[in-house]
C-alpha positions as CSV (number, residue, x, y, z in Angstrom):
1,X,0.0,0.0,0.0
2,X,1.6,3.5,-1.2
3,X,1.8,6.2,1.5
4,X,-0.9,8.3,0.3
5,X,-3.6,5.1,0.3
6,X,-1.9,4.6,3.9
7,X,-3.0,8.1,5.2
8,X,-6.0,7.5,3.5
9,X,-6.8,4.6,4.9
10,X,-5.9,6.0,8.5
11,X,-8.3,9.3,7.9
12,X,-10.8,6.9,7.3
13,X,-10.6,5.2,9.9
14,X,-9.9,7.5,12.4
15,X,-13.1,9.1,11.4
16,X,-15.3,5.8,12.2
17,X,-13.5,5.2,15.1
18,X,-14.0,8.7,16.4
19,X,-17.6,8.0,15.6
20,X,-17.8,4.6,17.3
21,X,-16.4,6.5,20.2
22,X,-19.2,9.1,20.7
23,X,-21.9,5.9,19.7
24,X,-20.7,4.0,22.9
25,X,-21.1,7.1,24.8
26,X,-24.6,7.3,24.2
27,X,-25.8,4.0,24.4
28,X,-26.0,2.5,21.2
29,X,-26.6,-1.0,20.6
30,X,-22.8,-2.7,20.0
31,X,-24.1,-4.1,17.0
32,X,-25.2,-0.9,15.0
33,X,-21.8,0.8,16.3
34,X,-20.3,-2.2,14.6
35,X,-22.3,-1.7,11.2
36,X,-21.2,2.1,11.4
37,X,-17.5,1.1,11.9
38,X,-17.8,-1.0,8.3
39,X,-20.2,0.9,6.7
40,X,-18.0,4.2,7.4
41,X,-14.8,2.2,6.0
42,X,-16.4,1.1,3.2
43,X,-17.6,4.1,1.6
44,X,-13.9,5.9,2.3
45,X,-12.3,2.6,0.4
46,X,-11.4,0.5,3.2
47,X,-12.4,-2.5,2.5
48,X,-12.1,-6.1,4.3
49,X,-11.9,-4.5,7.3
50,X,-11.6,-6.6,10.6
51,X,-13.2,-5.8,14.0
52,X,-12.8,-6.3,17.2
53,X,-15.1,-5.3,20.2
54,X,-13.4,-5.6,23.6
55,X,-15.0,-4.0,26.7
56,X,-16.2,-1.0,26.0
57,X,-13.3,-0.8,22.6
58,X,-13.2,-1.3,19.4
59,X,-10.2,-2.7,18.2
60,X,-9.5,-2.2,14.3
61,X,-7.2,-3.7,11.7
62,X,-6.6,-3.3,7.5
63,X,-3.7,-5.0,6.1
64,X,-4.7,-4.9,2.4
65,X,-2.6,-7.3,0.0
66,X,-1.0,-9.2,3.4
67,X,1.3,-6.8,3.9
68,X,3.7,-7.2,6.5
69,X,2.8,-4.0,8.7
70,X,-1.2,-3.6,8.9
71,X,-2.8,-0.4,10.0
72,X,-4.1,-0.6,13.8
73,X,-6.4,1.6,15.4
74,X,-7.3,1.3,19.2
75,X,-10.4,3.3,20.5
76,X,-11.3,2.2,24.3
77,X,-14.5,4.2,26.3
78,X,-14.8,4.1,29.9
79,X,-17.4,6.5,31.1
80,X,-21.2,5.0,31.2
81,X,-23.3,5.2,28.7
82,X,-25.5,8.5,28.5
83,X,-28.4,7.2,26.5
84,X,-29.6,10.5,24.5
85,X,-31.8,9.7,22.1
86,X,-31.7,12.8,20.2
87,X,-27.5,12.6,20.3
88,X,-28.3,9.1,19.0
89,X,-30.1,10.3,16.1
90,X,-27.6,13.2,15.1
91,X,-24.7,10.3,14.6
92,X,-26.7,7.8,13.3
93,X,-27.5,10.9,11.1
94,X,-24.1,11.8,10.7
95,X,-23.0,8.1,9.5
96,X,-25.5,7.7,7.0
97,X,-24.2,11.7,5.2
98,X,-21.1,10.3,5.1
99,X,-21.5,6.9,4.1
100,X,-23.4,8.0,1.1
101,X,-21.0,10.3,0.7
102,X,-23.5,13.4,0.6
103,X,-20.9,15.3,3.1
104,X,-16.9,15.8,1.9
105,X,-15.0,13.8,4.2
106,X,-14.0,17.2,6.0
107,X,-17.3,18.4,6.8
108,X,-18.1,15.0,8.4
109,X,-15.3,15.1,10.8
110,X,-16.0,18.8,11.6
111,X,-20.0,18.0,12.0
112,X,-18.2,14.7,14.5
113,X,-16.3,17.4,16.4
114,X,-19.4,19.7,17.0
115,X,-21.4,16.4,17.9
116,X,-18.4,15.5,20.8
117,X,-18.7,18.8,22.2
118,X,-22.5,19.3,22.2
119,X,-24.6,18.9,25.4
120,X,-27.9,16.9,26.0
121,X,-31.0,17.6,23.6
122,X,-32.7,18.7,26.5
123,X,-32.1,21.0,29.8
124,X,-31.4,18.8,33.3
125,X,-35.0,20.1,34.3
126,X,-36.7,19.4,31.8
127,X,-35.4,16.1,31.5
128,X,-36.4,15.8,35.1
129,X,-40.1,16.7,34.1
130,X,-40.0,13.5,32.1
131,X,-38.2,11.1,34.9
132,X,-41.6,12.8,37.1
133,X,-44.0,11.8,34.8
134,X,-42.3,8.3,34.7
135,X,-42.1,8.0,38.7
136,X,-45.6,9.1,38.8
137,X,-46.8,6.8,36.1
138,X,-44.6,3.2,37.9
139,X,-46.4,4.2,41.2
140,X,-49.5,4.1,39.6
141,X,-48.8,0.1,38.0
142,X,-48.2,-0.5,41.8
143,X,-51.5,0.4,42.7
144,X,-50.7,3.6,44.4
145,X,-53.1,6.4,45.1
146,X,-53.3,9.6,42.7
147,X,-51.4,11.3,45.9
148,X,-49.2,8.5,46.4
149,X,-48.2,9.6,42.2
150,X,-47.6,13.1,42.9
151,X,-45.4,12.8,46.4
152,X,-43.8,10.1,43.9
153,X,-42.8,12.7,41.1
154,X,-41.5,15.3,43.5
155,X,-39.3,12.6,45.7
156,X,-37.6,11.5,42.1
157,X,-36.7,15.1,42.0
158,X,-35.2,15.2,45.2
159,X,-33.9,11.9,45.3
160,X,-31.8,12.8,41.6
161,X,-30.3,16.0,43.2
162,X,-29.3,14.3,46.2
163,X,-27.2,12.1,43.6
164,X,-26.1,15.0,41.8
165,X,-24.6,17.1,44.8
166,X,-22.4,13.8,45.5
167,X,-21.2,13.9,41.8
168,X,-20.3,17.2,42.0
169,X,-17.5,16.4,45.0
170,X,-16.1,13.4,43.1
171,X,-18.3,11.0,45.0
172,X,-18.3,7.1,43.0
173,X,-21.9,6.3,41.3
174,X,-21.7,3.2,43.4
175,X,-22.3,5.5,46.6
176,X,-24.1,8.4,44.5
177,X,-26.9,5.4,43.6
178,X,-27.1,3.9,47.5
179,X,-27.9,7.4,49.2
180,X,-30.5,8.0,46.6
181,X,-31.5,4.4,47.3
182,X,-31.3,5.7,51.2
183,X,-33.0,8.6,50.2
184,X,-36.3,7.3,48.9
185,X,-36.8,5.2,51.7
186,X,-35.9,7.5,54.5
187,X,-38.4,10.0,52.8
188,X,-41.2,7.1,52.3
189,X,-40.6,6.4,56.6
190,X,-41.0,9.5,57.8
191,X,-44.3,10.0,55.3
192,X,-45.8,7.4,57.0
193,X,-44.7,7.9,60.5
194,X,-46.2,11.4,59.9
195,X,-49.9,10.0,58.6
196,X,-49.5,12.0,55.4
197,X,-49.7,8.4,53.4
198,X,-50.7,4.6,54.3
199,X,-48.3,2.0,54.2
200,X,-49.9,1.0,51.1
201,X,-49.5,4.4,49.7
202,X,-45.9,4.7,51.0
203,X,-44.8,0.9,49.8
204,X,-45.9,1.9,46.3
205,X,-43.8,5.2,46.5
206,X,-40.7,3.5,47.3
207,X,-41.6,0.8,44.8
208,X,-41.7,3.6,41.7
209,X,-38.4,5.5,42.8
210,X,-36.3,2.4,43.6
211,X,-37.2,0.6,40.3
212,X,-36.0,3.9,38.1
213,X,-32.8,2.9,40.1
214,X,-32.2,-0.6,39.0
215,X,-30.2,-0.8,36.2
216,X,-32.5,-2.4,34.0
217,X,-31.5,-0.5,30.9
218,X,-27.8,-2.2,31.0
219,X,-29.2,-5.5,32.0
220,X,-31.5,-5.2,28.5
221,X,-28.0,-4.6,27.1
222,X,-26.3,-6.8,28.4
223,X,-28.6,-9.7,27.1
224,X,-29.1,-7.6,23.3
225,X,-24.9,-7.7,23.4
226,X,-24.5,-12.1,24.3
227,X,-27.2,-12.6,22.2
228,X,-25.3,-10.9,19.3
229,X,-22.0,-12.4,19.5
230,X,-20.5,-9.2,21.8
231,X,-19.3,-11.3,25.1
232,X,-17.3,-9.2,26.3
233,X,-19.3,-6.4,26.3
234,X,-21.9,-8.3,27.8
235,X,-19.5,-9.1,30.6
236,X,-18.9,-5.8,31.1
237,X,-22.6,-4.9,31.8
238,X,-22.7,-7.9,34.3
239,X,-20.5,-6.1,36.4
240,X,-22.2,-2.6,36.2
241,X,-25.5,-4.4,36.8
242,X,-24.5,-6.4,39.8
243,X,-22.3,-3.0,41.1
244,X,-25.1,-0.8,40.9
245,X,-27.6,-3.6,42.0
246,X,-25.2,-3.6,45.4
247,X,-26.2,-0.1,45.2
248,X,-29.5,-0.4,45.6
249,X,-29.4,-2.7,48.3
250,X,-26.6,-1.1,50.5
251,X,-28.7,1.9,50.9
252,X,-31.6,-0.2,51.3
253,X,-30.3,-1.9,54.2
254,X,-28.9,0.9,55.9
255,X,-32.2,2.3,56.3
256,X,-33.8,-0.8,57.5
257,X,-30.7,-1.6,59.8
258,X,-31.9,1.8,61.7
259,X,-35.9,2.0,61.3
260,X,-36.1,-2.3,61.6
261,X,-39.1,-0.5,64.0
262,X,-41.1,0.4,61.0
263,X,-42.6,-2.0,58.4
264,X,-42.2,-0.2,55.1
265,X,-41.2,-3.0,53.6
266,X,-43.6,-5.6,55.4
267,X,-46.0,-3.1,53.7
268,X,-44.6,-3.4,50.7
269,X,-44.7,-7.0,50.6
270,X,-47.8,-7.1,50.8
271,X,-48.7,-5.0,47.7
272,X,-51.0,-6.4,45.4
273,X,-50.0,-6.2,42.0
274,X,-53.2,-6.8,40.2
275,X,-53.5,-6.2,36.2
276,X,-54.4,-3.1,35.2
277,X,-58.2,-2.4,33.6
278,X,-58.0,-2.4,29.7
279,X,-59.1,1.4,30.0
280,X,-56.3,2.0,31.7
281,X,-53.3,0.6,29.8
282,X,-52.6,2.9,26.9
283,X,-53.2,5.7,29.6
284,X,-50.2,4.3,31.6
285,X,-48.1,3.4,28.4
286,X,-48.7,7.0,26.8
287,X,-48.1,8.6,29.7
288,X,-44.7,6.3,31.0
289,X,-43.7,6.2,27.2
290,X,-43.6,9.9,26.5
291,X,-42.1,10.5,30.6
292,X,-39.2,8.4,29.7
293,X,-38.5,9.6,26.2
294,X,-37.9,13.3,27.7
295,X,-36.3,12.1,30.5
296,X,-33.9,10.2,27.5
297,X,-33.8,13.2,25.6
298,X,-35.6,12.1,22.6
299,X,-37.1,15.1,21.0
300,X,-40.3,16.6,20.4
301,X,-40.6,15.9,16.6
302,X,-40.3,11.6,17.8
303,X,-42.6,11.8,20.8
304,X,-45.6,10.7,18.9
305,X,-43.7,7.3,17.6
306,X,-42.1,7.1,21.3
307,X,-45.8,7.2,22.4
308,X,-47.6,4.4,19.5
309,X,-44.4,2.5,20.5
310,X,-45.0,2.1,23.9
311,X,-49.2,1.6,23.5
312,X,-48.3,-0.9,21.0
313,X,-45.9,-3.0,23.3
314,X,-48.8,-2.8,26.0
315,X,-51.6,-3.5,24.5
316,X,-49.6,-6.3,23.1
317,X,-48.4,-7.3,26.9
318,X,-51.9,-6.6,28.1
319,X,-53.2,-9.4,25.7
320,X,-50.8,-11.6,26.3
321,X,-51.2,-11.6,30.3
322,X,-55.0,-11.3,30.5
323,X,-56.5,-12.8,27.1
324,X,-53.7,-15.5,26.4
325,X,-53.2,-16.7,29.9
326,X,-49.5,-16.4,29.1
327,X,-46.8,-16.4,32.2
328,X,-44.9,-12.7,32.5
329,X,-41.9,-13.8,30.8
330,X,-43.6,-15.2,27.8
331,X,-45.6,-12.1,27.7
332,X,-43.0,-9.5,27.8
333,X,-40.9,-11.7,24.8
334,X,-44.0,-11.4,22.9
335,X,-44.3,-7.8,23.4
336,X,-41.0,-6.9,23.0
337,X,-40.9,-8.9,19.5
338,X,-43.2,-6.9,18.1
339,X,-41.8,-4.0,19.5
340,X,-38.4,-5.0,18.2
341,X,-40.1,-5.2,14.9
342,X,-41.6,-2.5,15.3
343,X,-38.1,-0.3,15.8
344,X,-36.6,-2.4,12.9
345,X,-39.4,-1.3,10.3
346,X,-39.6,2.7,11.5
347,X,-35.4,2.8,11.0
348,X,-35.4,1.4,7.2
349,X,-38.5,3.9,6.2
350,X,-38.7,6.9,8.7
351,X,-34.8,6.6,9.1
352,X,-34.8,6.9,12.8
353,X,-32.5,5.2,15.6
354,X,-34.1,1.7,17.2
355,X,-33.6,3.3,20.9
356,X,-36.8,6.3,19.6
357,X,-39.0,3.3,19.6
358,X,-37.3,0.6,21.9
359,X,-36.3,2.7,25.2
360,X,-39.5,4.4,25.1
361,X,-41.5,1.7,24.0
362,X,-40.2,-1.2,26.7
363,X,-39.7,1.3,29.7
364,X,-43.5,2.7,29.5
365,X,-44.9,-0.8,28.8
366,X,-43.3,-4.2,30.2
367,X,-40.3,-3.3,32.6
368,X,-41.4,-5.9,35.7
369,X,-39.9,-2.8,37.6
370,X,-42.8,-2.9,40.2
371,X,-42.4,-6.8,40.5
372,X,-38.8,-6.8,41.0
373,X,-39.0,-4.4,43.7
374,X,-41.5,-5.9,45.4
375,X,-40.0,-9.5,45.0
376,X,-37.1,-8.4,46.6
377,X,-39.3,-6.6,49.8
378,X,-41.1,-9.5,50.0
379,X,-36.7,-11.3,50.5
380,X,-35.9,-8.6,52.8
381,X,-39.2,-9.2,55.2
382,X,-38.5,-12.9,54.8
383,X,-41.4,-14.1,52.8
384,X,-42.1,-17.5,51.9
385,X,-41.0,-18.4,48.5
386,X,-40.3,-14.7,47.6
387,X,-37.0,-16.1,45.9
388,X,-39.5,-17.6,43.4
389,X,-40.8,-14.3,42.6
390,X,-37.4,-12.7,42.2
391,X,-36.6,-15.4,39.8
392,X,-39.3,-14.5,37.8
393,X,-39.0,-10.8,37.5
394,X,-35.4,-11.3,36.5
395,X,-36.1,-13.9,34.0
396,X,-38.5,-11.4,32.7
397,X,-36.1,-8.7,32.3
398,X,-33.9,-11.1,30.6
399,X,-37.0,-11.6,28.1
400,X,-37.0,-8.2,27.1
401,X,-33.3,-8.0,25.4
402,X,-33.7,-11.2,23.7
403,X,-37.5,-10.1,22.3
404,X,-35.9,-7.0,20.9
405,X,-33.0,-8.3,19.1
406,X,-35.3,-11.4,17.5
407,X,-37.8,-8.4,16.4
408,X,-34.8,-6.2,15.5
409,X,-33.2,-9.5,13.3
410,X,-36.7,-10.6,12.1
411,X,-37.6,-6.5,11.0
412,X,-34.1,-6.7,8.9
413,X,-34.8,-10.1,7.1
414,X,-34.6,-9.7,3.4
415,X,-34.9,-12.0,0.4
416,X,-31.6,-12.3,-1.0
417,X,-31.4,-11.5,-4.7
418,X,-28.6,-10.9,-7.1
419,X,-26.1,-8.0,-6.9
420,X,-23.9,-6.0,-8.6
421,X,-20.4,-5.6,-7.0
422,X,-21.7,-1.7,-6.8
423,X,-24.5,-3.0,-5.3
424,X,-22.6,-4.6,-2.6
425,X,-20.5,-1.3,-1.8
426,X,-23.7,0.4,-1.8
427,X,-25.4,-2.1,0.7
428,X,-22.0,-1.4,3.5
429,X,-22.6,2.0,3.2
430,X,-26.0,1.2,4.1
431,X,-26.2,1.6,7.8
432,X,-30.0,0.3,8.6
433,X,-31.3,3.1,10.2
């Protein structure tokens, strides 16, 4: 390879690796980032590229011909992933201008330098409107009362700023995540030791602000990521999952450790979690949808598909659970198959990003959030065969990654049909979404 196709070649991929970069920071799905990666190389020239995904890295090689010294790029991310939908879209965006070559090569990497340096779609508060609406709408599902919904919205708030004082002296998320965890129940005790709510009413409180704590997000991940081949990323989300899991339950325990007087979580275990009235469902899911697309900074112009996506999944769920008989589990992979399909066929013809339909859709329709907390209340108060029922809600968690990547795969199924070599280029540059 002459020197020129060698600088080339590096330009190239420096600029899809720069892209892959800002993908991971945001969430996206390891195997889209990987499809950008190639897609990106292949419009610049690069072809019979070879990737490798380590934990949180991308690790790339292009030795052309067998040459004796191949070109090696090394890109490695460690912050968490920040999961904004509308920065999503803008790269996803991005890669498709450039793979089609619609941008100069030069006003892609510029466009990627403005994209690194840009903040969230939307203001902290606003997002925080959303996270409200999405506390309000969980404690709800857990049969709280209207009230119980409102003192829900405005602990999230508090609980979320106790979290972000912490980060602001260099605190680790591990502890930032248990005093929120702390937080929500000390806040829930004294509530009830004052009268203003009823153990039911303060059990279903708790129940919405702790489950917008578990890391259920990453757990989806991690199962979408060992599903598709990416085990070392999925190991990598085990460990964040179980870290911030520990969390949860550190600050949990501290609490009871001190007010072991008070039985919050007796209460809470005895929560019924009855399904909800058909007339209420797509209330629920429109209202938990459209919460936690704000809160994910999807904008306004997708709220509407954020919304249908997460009535769809539920009314889907909803028949499932009460017209099919079907276990939970069962249920949700339903649900989340057509919603998988659902993400799969809005990216190929509105040209949107799978997490517009998928983050929305799942969170406001089928996370067993309610059920895992109260699983593991019914553990802490030492409840016959409440293991049973934390086995369950896991298992259903686990459901919901491997519904969306069989919807996702089944959306992207094609008959295959004879191609042009420029065909073939063309179909790398295509990027899915």
């Amino acid at each position: 390879m002459a020197k020129d196709e060698r600088e080339q070649a590096r330009r190239v991929l420096s600029f899809a690796l720069d892209v892959a970069m800002q993908m991971f920071r945001q969430g996206l799905e390891t195997a889209v980032i990987v499809r950008t990666v190639r897609g990106l190389a292949l419009a610049g020239g690069v072809e019979d590229l070879r990737i490798s995904v380590g934990v949180r890295a991308i690790h790339l090689q292009y030795c052309p011909g067998g040459e004796a010294e191949p070109l090696v790029l090394f890109g490695s991310v460690q912050a968490n992933d920040a999961r904004d939908i509308g920065r999503m879209g803008d790269l996803e965006a991005l890669a498709v201008r450039a793979g089609a070559a619609t941008i100069s090569p030069a006003e892609a990497e510029r466009d990627a330098g403005i994209l690194a340096q840009a903040g969230p779609t939307w203001p902290w508060y606003v997002s925080l409107l959303g996270g409200c609406l999405l506390a309000a709408m969980i404690c709800l599902q857990a049969n709280g009362t209207v009230l119980a919904a409102v003192v829900s919205a405005g602990l999230f708030v508090f609980a979320n700023r106790v979290g972000w004082v912490l980060s602001t002296v260099g605190i680790a998320e591990f502890f930032q995540v248990a005093a929120k965890a702390s937080t929500v129940l000390v806040v829930a005790i004294s509530l009830l030791s004052l009268g203003v709510l009823t153990g039911h009413e303060a059990a279903s409180l708790a129940a919405a602000n702790l489950v917008l704590l578990l890391p259920i997000l990453s757990l989806v991940s991690l199962v979408e990521d060992a599903v598709g081949d990416f085990h070392l990323m999925a190991a990598a989300r085990i460990v964040t999952v179980l870290l911030l899991t520990g969390a949860i339950a550190t600050g949990v325990m501290v609490v009871v450790s001190v007010a072991n007087d008070l039985d919050i979580l007796g209460e809470a275990s005895r929560v019924s979690l009855a399904a909800l009235p058909l007339a209420l469902v797509p209330v629920t899911a429109l209202a938990g949808s459209l919460g936690n697309a704000i809160l994910m900074g999807t904008p306004a112009r997708w709220w509407l598909l954020a919304c249908g996506a997460g009535l769809v999944t539920s009314l889907v769920n909803w028949t499932g659970r009460s017209v099919l008989g079907l276990s939970a589990p069962v249920s949700i992979f339903l649900a989340t198959t057509v919603l998988g399909i659902l993400a799969g066929a809005a990216t190929r013809i509105l040209q949107v990003p799978t997490a517009v339909v998928t983050i929305p859709g799942l969170t406001g329709a089928v996370l067993p959030g309610p059920a895992m907390y109260l699983s593991l209340s019914q553990v802490f108060a030492r409840v016959p065969g409440s293991w049973d029922a934390v086995a369950e809600a896991i298992v259903s968690t686990a459901a919901i990654g491997v519904g969306v990547v069989l919807g996702l795969q089944l959306a992207t199924q094609r008959r295959p049909v004879a191609r042009s070599p420029g065909e073939r280029r063309q179909e790398g540059v295509d990027l899915g979404i």
